[in-house]
N, C-alpha and C positions, 0 to 999 in steps of 0.2 A: 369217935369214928368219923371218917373225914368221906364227901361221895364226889366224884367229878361230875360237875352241871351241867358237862358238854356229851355225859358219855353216850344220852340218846340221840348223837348225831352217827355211832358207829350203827343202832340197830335201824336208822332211817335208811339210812344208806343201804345197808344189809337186803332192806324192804321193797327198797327201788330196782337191785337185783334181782331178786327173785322175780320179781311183777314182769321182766322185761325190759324195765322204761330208762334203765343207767341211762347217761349220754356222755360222752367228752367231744373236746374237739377234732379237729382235723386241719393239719397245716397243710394252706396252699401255698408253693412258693411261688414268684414273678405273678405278673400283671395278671387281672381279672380276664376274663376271652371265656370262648365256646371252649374251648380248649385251656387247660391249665395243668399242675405238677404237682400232686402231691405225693411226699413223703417220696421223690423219684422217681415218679410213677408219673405218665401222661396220659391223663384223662381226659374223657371227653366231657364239659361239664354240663349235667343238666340241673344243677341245686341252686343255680345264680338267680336274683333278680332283674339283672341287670340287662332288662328288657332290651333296649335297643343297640345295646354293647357300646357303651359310653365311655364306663367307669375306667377303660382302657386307652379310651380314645386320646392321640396326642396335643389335641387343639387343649383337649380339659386340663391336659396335665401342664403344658406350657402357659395359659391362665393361672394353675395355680401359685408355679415358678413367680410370675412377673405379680400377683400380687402378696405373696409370700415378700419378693424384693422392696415392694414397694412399704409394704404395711408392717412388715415382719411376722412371726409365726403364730402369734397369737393376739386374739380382741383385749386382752389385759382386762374387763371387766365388764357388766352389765352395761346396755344400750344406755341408762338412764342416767349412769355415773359417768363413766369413759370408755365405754369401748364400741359408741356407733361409729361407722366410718361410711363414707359416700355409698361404695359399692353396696354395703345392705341394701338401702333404699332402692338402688339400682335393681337390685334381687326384687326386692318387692313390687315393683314397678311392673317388672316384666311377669313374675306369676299372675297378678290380677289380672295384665291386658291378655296374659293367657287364658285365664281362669274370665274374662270380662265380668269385672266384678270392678266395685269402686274403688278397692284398697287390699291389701294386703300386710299379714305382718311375718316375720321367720321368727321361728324358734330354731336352736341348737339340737332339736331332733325331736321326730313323728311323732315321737313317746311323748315327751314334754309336750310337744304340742294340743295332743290330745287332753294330759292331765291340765295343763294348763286352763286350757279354752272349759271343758266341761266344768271343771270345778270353780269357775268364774262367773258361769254363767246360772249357776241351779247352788242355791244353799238348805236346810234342812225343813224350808216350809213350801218344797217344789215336788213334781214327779218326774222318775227318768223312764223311760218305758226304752229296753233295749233289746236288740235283738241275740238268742240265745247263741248266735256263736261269733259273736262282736270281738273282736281283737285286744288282747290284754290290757292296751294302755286303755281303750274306752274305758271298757272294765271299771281298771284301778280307778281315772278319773268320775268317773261314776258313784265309786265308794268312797274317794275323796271329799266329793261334793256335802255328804251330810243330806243328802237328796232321801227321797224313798223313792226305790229301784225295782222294776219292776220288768222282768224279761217275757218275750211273748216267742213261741213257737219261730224257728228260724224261717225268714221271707214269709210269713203268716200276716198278710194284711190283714184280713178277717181279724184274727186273735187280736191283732194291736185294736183293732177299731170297738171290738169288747172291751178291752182295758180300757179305753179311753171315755166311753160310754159309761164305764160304772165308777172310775176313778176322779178323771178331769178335775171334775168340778170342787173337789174338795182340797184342791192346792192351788196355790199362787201364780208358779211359774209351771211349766211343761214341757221338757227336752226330750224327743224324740231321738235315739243313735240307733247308726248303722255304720257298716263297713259298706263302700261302693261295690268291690269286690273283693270277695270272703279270700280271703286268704291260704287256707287249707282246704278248702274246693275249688276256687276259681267262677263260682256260679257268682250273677252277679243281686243285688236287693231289687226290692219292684219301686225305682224313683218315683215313679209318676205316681203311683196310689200313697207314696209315704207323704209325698207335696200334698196330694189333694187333703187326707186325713189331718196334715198339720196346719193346714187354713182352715180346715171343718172344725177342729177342737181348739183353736189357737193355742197353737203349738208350738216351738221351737226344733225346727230339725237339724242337725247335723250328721254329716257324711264322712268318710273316712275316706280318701280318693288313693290312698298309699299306692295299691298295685293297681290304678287307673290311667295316673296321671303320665302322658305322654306316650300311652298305648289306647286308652280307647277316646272315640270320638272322629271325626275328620280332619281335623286340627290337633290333635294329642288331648285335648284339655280335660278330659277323663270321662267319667259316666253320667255327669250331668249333660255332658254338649252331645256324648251319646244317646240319651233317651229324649232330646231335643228340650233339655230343661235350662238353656243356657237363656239368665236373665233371671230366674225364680227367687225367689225370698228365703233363702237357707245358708245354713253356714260348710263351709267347706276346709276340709281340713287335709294334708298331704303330710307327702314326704321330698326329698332330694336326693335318697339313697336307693331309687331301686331305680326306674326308666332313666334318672336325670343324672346318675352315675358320680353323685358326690355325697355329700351328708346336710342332716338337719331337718327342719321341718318348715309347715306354711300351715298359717290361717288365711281363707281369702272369704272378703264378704263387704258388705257395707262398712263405710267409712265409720257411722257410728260404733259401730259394731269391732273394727277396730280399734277404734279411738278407745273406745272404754279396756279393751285386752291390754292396751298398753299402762290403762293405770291401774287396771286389777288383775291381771294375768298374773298369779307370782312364779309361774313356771317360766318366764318372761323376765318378769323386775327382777329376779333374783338371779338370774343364771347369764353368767360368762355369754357373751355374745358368741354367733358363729365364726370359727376362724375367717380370717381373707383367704387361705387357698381355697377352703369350701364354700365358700360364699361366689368365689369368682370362677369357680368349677362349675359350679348349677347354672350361673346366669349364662356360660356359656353352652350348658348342656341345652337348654332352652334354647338358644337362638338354633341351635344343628337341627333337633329335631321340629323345629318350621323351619328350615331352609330346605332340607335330607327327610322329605314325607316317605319315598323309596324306604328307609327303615322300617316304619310301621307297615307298609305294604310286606316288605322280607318276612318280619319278624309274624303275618296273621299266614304267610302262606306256610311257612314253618308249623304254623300249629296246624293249620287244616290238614297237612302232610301227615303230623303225628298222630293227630286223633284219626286220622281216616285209617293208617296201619295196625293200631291199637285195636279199632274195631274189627276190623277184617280179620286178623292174624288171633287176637284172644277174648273180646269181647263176643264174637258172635259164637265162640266153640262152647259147647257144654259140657266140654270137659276140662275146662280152665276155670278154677274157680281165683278168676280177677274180675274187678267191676271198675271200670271206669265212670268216675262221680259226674255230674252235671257239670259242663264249665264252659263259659263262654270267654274264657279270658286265657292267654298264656302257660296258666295253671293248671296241668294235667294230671289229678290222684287216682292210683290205682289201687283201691281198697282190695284187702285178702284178711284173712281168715281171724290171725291172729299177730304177735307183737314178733315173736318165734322167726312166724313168713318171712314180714317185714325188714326180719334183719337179717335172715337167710338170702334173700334177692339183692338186700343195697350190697353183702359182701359179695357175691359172689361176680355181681356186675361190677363191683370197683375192682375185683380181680381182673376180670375182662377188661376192662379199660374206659370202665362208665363210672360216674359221679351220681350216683340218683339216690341221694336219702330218704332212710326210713321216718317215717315221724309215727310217732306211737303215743297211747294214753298217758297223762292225762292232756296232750297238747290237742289231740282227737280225740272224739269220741270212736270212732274204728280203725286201724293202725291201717296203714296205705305207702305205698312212694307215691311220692310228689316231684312230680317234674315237673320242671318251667322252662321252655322256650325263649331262645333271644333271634337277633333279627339277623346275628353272626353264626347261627348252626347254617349247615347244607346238608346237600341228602347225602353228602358222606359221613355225615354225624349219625344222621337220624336210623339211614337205614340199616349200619351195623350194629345198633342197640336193639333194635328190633329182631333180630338174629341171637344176638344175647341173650335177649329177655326170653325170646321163644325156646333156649337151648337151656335155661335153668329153670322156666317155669315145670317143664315135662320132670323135672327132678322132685318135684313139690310133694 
């Protein structure tokens, strides 16, 4: 009797139905914007990261063009064998004086970056102490590491500062993570107590700046230069693909600090350098947004617009059961009931002509839409989704 090995991929699946939580994709066609097209459909989009509406922008894309020309389409192989080429370093140059930091390195994406940096840094006679709703790639790099892992109540200094009190002392090394700003909330970590704690216990902290960098701060540089920690002794870690409108990742920190990523990082040594169009897309998303501060200005009164309507219009009614999560960032979730709601409200508003997906268990812990604000909505975006939203919640 013969069995197929694969066949409890049909009752997983099955599984995933029922619970609510399927996903596929959804095809957008033409350029990123506040506005986009799918499936023939013009949307208004609120599901983008792409904070300051970049990824559209024609300077990024005419950069890519002229070093696509110059370099050709791809790095052909790892920094270490053959595929550094000038402009990297040129990327890297400019996130540290961004980041003022003494050095910087890229990786080919936030993800890598992440597993990279943490599993380079913490091997299996260290601890990691992370916060419980830290972003997949910590996560994984975390489990990579061979570390003992150890999560503390989400922005719970208290909790971390007990772990560290009863744990510390019995490992080697000690890597503190967080996300700068949480990604499915939008709320941001408490920097200043996580510094102080990792000079208390001699620590290692690392930050996740993904959805920080080039929206918070005075200068873009993210939530360190926001909570005025710009200079401290931690490591920092990004992205290129959401405010900076292109792809990849950044380590930024002491020189030392990179110096050694580069000979033990293997999510680094081992992996195809970032393209030339991506590479020369970031370093010019980087110059626009310090030249164009006017974007970060657009893009915070956009939010303050929508959370102030949100609250007015369904947060303060007690008969709307929506809850608007904590967030000081971009990131707007509107938590309900169930997964059911969740998918109730994204169709019915991508009917109406809004983009606002559902994100549901197990990516949350409570299923919500998430909206994200860019610096390209106007109150003709904002205020007919609100109208929307108010027109299908009364159907709930």
């Amino acid at each position: 009797m013969t069995t197929n090995p694969y066949a409890w991929i049909d009752d997983a699946l099955a599984t995933i139905h029922r619970a609510g939580w399927y996903r596929s994709v959804q095809t957008i066609q033409g350029r990123a914007g506040a506005v986009v097209e799918m499936d023939g459909q013009r949307v208004i989009n609120f599901a983008s990261n792409d904070y300051l509406g970049l990824a559209g922008d024609d300077r990024l894309i005419q950069a890519a063009i002229a070093a696509t020309q110059k370099y050709g389409t791809g790095s052909t192989g790892s920094r270490l064998v053959s595929g550094h080429r000038d402009i990297h370093q040129q990327l890297e140059r400019a996130i540290a004086a961004l980041k003022q930091t003494e050095d910087a390195l890229v990786f080919s994406s936030g993800y890598l970056a992440n597993l990279g940096t943490v599993s380079a840094l913490v091997g299996k006679r260290d601890l990691i102490l992370s916060d419980q709703y830290n972003h997949s790639s910590l996560v994984n790099g975390a489990i990579l590491s061979g570390a003992t892992v150890l999560k503390y109540a989400h922005c719970d200094a208290a909790e971390l500062q007990q772990h560290l009190e009863q744990h510390r002392d019995r490992y080697r090394r000690c890597l503190l993570l967080t996300d700068s700003v949480f990604s499915m909330d939008g709320d941001l970590c408490p920097l200043p107590e996580l510094l102080a704690l990792a000079e208390t216990f001699d620590a290692m902290l690392l930050v996740d700046e993904a959805h920080a960098t080039g929206v918070l701060g005075g200068t873009g540089a993210g939530c360190v230069e926001h909570f005025g920690c710009t200079g401290s002794t931690l490591i920092q870690v990004g992205t290129l693909s959401k405010a900076l409108g292109s792809l990849g990742g950044y380590v930024a920190g002491s020189a030392t600090l990179i110096d050694y990523l580069r000979n033990r990082s293997a999510g680094w040594i081992y992996t195809t350098a970032l393209s030339p169009a991506d590479t020369a897309a970031a370093l010019t998303a980087i110059a626009i947004a310090q030249q164009e501060p006017q974007r970060r200005t657009q893009l915070w009164q956009n939010v303050t617009a929508l959370k102030q309507a949100l609250t007015q219009k369904f947060v303060a009614s007690p008969n709307v059961d929506l809850k608007l999560l904590p967030s000081e960032s971009p990131i707007l979730s509107l938590q309900v009931g169930s997964p059911a709601i969740a998918l109730h409200l994204a169709t019915a508003l991508r009917q109406a002509g809004f983009f606002a997906p559902a994100i549901r268990p197990p990516t949350v812990p409570t299923s919500r839409l998430r909206l994200t604000l860019m610096a390209t909505h106007d109150k003709t975006h904002i205020d007919p989704f609100i109208t929307a939203l108010s027109d299908n919640v009364t159907l709930i």
